[in-house]
C-alpha positions in Angstrom: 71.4 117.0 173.2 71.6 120.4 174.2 75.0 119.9 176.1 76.5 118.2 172.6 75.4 121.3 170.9 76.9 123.8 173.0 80.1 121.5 172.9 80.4 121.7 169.0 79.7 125.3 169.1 82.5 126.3 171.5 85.2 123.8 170.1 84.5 125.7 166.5 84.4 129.1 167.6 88.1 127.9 168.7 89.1 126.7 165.4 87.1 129.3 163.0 87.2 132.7 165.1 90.4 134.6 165.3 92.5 134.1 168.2 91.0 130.9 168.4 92.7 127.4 168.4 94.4 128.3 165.1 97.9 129.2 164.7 98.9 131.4 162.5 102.1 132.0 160.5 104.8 134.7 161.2 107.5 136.2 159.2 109.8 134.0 161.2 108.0 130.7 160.3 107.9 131.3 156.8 111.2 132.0 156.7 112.5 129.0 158.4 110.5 126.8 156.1 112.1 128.5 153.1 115.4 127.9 154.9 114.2 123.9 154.9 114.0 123.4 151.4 116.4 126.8 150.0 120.4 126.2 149.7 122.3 129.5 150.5 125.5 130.4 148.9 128.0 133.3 149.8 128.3 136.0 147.2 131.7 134.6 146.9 130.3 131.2 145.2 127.7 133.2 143.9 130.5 135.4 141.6 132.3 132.2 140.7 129.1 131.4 138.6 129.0 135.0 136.5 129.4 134.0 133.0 128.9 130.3 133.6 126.7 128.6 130.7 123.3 127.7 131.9 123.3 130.2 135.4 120.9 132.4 135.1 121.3 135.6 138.0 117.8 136.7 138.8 117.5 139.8 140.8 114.3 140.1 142.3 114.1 143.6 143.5 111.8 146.5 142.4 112.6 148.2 139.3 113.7 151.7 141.3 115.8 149.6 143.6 118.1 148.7 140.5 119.4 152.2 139.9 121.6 151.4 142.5 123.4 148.6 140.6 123.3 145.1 139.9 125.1 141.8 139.4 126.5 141.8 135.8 124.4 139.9 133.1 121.5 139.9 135.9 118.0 139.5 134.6 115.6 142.0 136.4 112.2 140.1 137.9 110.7 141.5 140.3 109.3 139.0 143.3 105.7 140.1 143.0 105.7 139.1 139.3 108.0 135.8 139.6 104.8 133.4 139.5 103.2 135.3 136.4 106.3 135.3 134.4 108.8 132.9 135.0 107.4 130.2 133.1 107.3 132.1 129.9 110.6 133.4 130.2 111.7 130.1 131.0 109.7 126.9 129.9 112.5 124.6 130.1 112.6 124.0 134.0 115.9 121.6 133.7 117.9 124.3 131.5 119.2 126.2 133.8 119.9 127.3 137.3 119.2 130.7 138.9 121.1 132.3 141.7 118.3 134.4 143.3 119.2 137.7 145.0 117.6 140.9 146.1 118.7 143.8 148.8 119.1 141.7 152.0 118.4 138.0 151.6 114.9 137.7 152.6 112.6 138.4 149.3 115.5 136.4 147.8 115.0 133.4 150.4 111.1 133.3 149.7 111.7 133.7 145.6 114.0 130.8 145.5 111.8 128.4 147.2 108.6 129.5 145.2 111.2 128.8 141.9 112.4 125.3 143.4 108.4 124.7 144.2 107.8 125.3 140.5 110.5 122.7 139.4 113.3 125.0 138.9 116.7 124.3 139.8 117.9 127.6 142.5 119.7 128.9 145.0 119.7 132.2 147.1 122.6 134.7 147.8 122.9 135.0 151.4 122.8 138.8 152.6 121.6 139.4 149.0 123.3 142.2 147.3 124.0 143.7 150.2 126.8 141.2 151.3 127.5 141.4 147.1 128.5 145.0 147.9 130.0 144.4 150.9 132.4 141.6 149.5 133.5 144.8 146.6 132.3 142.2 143.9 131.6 144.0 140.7 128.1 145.5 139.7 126.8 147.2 136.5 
């Protein structure tokens, strides 16, 4: 009895105690799952769809991050407010599709998924509007 005991002690201190059996996530993993479920598009495609009925451009940045310019027509929504607000902003789930963006990709990446997880229709601009800048596509 005493030997089962100290067997189910030690095999949950692995599971339960940090740096135990338990994996954890990295930036990198997170990432890469986003990348399973998220479609990418250049800026290129992404610029093709300004002014197109029923694409919505959502720029996910911080508000001070904006001064620099964005993506004409572009509604501002920042990532750490995206789960709070979207859904009153935009109730209907099947009207429209967003092309997500921020500085580099990556806020933009995670954003999209948690949009297509909600039952919106989305996709990311690759290299964000970064690669947007670096293409000389037009800002306001």
């Amino acid at each position: 009895m005493k030997k089962w005991c100290l067997v189910s002690i030690l095999v949950l201190s692995l599971v339960v105690l940090p740096g135990g059996a338990a994996k954890y996530k990295t930036l990198a993993d997170i990432l890469q799952e986003a990348l399973n479920v998220v479609t990418e598009i250049t800026p290129v495609e992404a610029a093709a769809k300004v002014g197109e009925k029923d694409v919505v451009f959502l720029d996910v940045r911080e508000p001070t991050e904006i001064e620099n310019g964005r993506i004409p027509g572009a509604v501002v929504l920042p990532r750490g407010l995206l789960e709070f607000k979207i859904e009153k902003m935009y109730p209907d789930r099947d009207a429209q599709l967003f092309v997500v963006y921020c500085k580099a990709g990556g806020r933009g990446l995670l954003a999209t998924k948690t949009l297509i997880e909600m039952g919106y229709k989305a996709v990311n601009i690759k290299g964000g509007i970064t690669a947007w800048k670096k293409e000389g596509l037009p800002l306001e």
